[in-house]
C-alpha positions in Angstrom: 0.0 0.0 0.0 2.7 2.4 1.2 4.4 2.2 -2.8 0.2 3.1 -3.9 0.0 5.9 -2.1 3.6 6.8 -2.6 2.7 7.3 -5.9 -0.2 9.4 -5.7 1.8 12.0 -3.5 5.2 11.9 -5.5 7.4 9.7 -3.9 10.4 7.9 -5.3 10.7 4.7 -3.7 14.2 3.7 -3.4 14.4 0.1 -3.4 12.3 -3.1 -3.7 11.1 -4.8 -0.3 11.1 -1.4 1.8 9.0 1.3 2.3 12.2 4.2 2.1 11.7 6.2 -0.2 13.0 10.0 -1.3 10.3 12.9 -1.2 10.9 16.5 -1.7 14.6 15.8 -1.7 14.4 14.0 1.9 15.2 10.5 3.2 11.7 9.3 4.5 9.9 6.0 4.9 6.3 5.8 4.2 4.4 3.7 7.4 0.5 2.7 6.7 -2.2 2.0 8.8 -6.0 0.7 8.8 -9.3 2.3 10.0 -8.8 0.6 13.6 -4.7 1.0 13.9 -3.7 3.5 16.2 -0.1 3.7 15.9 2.8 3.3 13.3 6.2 2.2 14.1 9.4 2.8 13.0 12.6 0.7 13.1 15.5 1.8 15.2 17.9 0.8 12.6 16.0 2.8 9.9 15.4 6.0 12.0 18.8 7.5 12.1 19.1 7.2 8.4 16.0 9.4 7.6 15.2 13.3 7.6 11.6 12.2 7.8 8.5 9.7 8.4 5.5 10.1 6.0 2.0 8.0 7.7 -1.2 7.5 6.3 -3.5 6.2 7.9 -6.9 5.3 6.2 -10.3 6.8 7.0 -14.0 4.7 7.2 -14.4 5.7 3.7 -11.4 4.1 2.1 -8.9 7.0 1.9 -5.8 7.5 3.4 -4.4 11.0 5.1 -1.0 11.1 4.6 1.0 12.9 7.2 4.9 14.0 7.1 7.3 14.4 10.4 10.2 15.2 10.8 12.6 11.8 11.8 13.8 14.2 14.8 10.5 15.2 16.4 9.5 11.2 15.7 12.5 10.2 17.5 11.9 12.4 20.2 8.1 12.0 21.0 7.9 8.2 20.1 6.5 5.4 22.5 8.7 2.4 22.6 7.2 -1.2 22.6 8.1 -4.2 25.0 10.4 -5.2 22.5 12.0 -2.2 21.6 13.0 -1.7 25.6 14.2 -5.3 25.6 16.1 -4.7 22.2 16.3 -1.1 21.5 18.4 -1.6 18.4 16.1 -4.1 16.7 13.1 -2.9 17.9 10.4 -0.6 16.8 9.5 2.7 18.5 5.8 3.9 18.0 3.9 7.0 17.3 0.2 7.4 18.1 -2.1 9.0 15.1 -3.9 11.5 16.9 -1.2 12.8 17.9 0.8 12.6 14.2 -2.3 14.0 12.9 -1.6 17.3 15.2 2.3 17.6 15.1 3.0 16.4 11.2 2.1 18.3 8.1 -0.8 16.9 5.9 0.2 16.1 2.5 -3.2 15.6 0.7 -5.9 13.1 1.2 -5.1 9.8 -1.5 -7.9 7.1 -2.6 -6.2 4.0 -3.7 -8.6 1.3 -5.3 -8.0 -1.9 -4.7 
C-alpha cells in the first residue's frame, strides 16, 4: 500500500522490499495503517538514516491522510514497545495517530482502489 500511495503523493521509492523512499529531496519511509490502527512504528535501525516519516493512515471511507514528520520530532516523541526496551536496536518505536495528525504536516488526502 505504502508504494500506492507513494505514488499518488510523489514519492520515489528507493528500493524493492522497503518502504524508504526519497520525497521532496528527503530521506523518509512511508508507514501505513488501517481504519482501527492507532499507531505506526518505525525501526531503530532505519530511524537514524532518515530526515523524515511520512503516515497515512486510512479513514472509514477508504482513503488514506497522509502525514509527514520530521525523523527528529518522531524520534523524540515516540512510544517504545516491550520489544523495543528489551532490544532497543532491533526494535520498533511507535507513534500514536492522533497525535501525528496534530504535530506532522498533511500532504493531501489519496484514494487508492483496490
Amino acid at each position: 500500500m505504502a508504494q500506492k500511495i507513494g505514488l499518488v503523493i510523489g514519492v520515489k521509492m528507493i528500493r524493492r522490499g522497503s518502504n524508504e523512499s526519497s520525497f521532496k529531496g528527503k530521506h523518509t519511509v512511508i508507514e501505513c495503517a488501517n481504519v482501527k490502527t492507532t499507531s505506526v512504528g518505525v525501526s531503530y535501525r532505519m530511524l537514524p538514516r532518515l530526515d523524515s516519516v511520512i503516515t497515512a493512515f486510512r479513514r472509514t471511507d477508504g482513503e488514506f491522510d497522509p502525514f509527514s514528520l520530521s525523523a527528529t520530532s518522531y524520534a523524540q516523541h515516540m512510544i517504545n514497545t516491550p520489544a523495543a526496551k528489551a532490544h532497543r536496536k532491533t526494535g520498533s518505536a511507535l507513534w500514536v495517530k492522533s497525535y501525528l495528525k496534530s504535530r506532522g504536516e498533511q500532504i493531501g488526502t489519496v484514494r487508492i482502489d483496490e
